[in-house]
N, C-alpha and C positions, 0 to 999 in steps of 0.2 A: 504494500500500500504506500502510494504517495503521500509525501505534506507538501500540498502547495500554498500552506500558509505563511505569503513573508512576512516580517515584521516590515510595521512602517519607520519603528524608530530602534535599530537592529540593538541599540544601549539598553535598551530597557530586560533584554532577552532574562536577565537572570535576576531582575524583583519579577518578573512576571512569576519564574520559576520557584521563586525564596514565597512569593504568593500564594502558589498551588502546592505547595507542601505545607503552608503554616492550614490554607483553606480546608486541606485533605486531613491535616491531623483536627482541627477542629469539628470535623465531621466523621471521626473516631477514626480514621485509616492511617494509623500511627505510624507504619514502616512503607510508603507510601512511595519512595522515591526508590525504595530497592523493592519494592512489589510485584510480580508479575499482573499490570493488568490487564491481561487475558485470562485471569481467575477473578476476578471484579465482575459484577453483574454491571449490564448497559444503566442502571439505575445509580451505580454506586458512582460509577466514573461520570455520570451527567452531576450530577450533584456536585460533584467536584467543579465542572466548568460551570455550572452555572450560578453557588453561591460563588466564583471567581467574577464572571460576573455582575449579579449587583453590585457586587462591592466596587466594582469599576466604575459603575454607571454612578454610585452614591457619591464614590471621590468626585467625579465629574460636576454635577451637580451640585456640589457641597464648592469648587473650585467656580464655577460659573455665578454660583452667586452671588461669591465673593466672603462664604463663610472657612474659616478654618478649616484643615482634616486634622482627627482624632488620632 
């Protein structure tokens, strides 16, 4: 399988990463980064992208309005 996902902004590649492991242990997938997931159900590894992100769209948001991030 391909990733024809490029980054737009190629710097950012590893908080994105430091992001999906802090988001996957928070969503109990503790050992997350040496995990096989291809033992993950399609529900466990969505979860992962997708509390990744709100949390983008919340910084966004939170950045656009001119309020602090947390």
């Amino acid at each position: 399988m391909t990733n024809n996902n490029k980054k737009v902004v190629p710097e950012a590649r590893a908080a994105l990463n430091q992001m999906k492991l802090e988001t996957a242990n928070e969503l109990g997938l503790s050992n997350y980064q040496n995990m096989d997931k291809g033992n993950l159900t399609a529900r466990q590894n969505g979860y992962v992208g997708g509390y990744m992100t709100k949390k983008l769209v919340e910084i966004a948001q939170k950045q656009m309005s001119g309020q602090q991030q947390q």
